[in-house]
N, C-alpha and C positions, 0 to 999 in steps of 0.2 A: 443428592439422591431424592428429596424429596421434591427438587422444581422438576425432577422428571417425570415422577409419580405424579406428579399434579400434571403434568403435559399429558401422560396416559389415557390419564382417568378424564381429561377435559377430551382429550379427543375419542374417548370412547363415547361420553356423551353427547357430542354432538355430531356422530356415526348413527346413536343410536334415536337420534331427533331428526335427523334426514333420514333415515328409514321408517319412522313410524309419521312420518309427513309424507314417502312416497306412498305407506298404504293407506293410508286416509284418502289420499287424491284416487288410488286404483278403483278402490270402495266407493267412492264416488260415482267414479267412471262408469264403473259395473253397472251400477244400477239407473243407469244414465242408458247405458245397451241394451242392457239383459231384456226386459220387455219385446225388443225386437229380435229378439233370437227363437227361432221355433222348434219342435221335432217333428220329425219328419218319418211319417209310418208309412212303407210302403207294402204292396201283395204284389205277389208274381208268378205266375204256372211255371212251376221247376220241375225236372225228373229226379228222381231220387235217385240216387246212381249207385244200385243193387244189382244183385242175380236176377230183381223182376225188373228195375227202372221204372216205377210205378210214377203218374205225374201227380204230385203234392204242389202245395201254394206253398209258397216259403215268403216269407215275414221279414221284413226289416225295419232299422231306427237306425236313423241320422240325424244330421240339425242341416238348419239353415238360416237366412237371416233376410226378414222385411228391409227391400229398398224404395217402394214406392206404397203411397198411398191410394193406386190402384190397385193394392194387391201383388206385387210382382214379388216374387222372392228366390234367390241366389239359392242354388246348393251346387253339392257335386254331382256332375252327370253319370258316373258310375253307383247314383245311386238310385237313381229315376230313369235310368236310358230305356231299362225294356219292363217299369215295372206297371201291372196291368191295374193300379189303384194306387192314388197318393192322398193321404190323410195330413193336414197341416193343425200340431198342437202348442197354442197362445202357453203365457205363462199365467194367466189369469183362470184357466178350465175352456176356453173357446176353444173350437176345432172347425175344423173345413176343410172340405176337398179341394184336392186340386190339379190342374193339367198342365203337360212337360207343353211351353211354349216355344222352346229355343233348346240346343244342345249341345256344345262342341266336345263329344270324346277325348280329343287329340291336348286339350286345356285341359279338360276333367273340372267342366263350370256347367251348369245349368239353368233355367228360366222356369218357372211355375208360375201359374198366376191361378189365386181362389176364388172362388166361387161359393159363398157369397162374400165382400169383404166387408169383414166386422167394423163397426165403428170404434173411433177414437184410434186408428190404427196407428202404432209408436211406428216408426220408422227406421234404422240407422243411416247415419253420413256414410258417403264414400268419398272415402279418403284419395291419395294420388300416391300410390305404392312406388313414384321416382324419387318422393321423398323421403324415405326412412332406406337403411344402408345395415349393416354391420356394425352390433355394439348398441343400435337402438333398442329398449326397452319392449315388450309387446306382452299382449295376452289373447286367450283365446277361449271363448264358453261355446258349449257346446252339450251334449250326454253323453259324457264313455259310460261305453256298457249301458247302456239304455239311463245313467244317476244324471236328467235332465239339468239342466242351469246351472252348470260346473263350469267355474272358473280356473283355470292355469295357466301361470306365466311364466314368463324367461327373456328370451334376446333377440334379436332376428342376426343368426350367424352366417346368411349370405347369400347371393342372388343367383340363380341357376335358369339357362336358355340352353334348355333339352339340342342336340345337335339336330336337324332336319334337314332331309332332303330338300324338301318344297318349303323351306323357313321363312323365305321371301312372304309365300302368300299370308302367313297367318303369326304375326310376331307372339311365340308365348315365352312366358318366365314364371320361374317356378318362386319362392321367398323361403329360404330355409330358416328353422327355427328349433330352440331347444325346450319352447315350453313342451307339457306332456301333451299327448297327441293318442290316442285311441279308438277302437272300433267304437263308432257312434259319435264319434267328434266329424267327420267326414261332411263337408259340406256348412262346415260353422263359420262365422268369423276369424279372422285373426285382425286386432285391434292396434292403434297405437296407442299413447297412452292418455292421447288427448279423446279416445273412443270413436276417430273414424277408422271404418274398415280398410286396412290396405289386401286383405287376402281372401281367398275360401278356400277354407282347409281339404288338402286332398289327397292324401297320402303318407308312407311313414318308412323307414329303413328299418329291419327291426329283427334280431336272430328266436327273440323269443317270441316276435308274435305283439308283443307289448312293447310301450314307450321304452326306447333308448335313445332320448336325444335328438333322434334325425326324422325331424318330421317338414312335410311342405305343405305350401298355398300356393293356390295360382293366385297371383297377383292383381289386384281389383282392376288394376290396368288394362291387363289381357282379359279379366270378366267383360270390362265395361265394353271394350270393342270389338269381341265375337256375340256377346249376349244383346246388350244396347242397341250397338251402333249398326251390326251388321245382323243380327238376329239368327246366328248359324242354325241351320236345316237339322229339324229331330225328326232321325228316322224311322225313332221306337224297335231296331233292330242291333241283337247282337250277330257279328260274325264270327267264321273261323277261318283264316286267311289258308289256304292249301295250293302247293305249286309242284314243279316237274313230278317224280316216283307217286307220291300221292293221290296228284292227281289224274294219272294215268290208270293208277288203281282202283280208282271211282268214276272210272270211262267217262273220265271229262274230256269232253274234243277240245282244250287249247291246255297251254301250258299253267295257266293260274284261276282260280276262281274263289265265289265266297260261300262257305257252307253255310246257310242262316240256322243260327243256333236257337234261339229266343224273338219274337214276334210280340210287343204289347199291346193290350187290346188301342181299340180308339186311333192308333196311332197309323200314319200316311202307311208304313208299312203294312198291317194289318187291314186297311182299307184297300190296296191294290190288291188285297189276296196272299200275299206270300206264308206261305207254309214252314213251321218251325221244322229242326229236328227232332227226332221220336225215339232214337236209339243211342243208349250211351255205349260210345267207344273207346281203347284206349290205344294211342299206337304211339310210339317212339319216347313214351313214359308221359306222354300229354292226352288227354281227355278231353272229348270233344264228343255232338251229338251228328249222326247223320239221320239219312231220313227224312230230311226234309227238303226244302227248294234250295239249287244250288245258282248262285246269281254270275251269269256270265258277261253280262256287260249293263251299264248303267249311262242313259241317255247319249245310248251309242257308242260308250267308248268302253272296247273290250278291257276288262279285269287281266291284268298283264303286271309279270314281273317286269318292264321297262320301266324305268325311272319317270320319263317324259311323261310316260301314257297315265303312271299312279300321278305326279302332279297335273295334270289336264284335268282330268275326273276332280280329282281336291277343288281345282280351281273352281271347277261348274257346279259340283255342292253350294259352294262358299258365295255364290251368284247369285242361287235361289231364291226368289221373293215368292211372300205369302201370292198365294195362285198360281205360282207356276207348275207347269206338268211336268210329273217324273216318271218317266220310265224304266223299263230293266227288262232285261232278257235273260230269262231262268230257264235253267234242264230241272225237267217236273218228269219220274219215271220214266227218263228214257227220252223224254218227247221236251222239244223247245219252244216256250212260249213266250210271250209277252204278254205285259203286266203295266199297268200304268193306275197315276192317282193324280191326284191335284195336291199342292203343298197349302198349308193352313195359315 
């Protein structure tokens, strides 16, 4: 009885000496990244979606995370896509503006680059998100709820490739994972435990709103090669996809088109002119603004429920180089115009 108690108690202690050996190395880690981890304040002209629909600035915090010592910095693109001011906050007290450079919605990754960039800039690795799988270790800092340079970890519990139409043209993966995950984490690292990035955290499953387990990144893989390599086109516009009844109801002459909801300042959008919506609606239990320019075709190719004609359009986004002209053909009150910019 007692050589088993002694087998117990030895392997409780030496459980409890690899656990406090892996948080000494995390601790490490941490502070190894956190420097390069930022918050991310942005402004936006929102309506407020009352009996008046009056327009307010609405406010947000996210994170994100320094990859070059140009200044360039990863977040999520649903957090910068249409916002008309982004503020970048150092862990030091530094801050700086900054511009959406690059964008891929369909990823949910982004591209900012500041102005000015501070010296001594910390940086983070990136990682190769093909190495880490299921069962590997991770963490992730970020600000839930605005509480900056919070650290959470857990596992990475498995690799997800959203099903697509057009999958071919643009490979994304998602990295699922059970650390906590929160409004304000969006846009942060996710780490391995050697502290390069294999993710940017984008998302979460969730019945109360808050962490339960099922949270995602896109994968530093799919960053590096719409952001990096290929520099996918920001168009600083939100839309609202509307097709057949719909759109016959808002005397659209073809069968699909794009309601433009939100317009960022500065951005190719907002440089060609195109007009926000102004009126909050609600139809079929979904909210949406009209009111504003409705976009009927983009560098010629009409906005159409066919499969072919949505991947051709994807395709010639995804082609766009700094200086190319983009066009678009908008019903503006009745009347059809055209609309064009140079891409940046």
């Amino acid at each position: 009885m007692r050589g088993r108690l002694f087998c117990v108690v030895a392997l409780l202690g030496a459980v409890t000496t690899v656990d406090a050996a892996q948080a000494e190395s995390l601790r490490k880690v941490f502070q190894k990244v956190n420097p390069a981890v930022v918050v991310i304040e942005t402004k936006e002209q929102g309506v407020l979606k009352g009996r008046r629909g009056e327009a307010v600035t609405a406010r947000g915090l996210a994170s994100g995370v320094v990859v070059s010592r140009e200044g360039l910095i990863m977040t999520a693109a649903h957090v910068v896509q249409v916002a008309d001011e982004v503020t970048v906050h150092f862990l030091d007290g530094r801050e700086a503006l900054a511009a959406v450079v690059s964008s891929s919605v369909t990823a949910d990754v982004a591209l900012l680059k500041i102005d000015p960039v501070p010296d001594n800039l910390v940086v983070a690795e990136l990682g190769d998100s093909d190495s880490v799988g299921p069962g590997d270790q991770v963490f992730v800092i970020g600000a839930p709820y605005g509480v900056d340079h919070t650290l959470t970890a857990g596992y990475l519990s498995g690799r997800r490739k959203p099903r697509e139409v057009c999958d071919p043209l643009q490979p994304i993966e998602f990295l699922q994972t059970d650390a906590a995950i929160n409004r304000g984490n969006s846009g942060g690292p996710l780490c391995s435990l050697d502290g390069k990035v294999v993710g940017i955290v984008s998302h979460i499953l969730s019945q109360s709103g808050g962490s339960e387990g099922v949270g995602f990144a896109t994968s530093i893989n799919t960053a590096k090669e719409v952001l990096l390599k290929r520099r996918s086109f920001w168009s600083g516009l939100e839309f609202q996809y509307v097709a057949d009844e719909l759109a016959r109801a808002l005397n659209i002459p073809q069968d699909a088109a794009l309601l433009v909801q939100r317009v960022a300042d500065a951005s190719p959008g907002y440089l060609m002119g195109l007009q926000p919506g102004k009126i909050p609606v609600r139809i079929g239990g979904e909210e949406f603004l009209i009111g504003g320019d409705i976009i009927l075709a983009i560098q010629e190719i009409a906005i159409s429920k066919d499969t072919e004609k949505t991947c051709d359009l994807r395709q010639t986004l995804l082609d766009l180089t700094p200086g190319s002209r983009i066009e678009v053909k908008v019903l503006r009150a009745g009347k059809i115009l055209t609309l064009a910019t140079t891409t940046r």
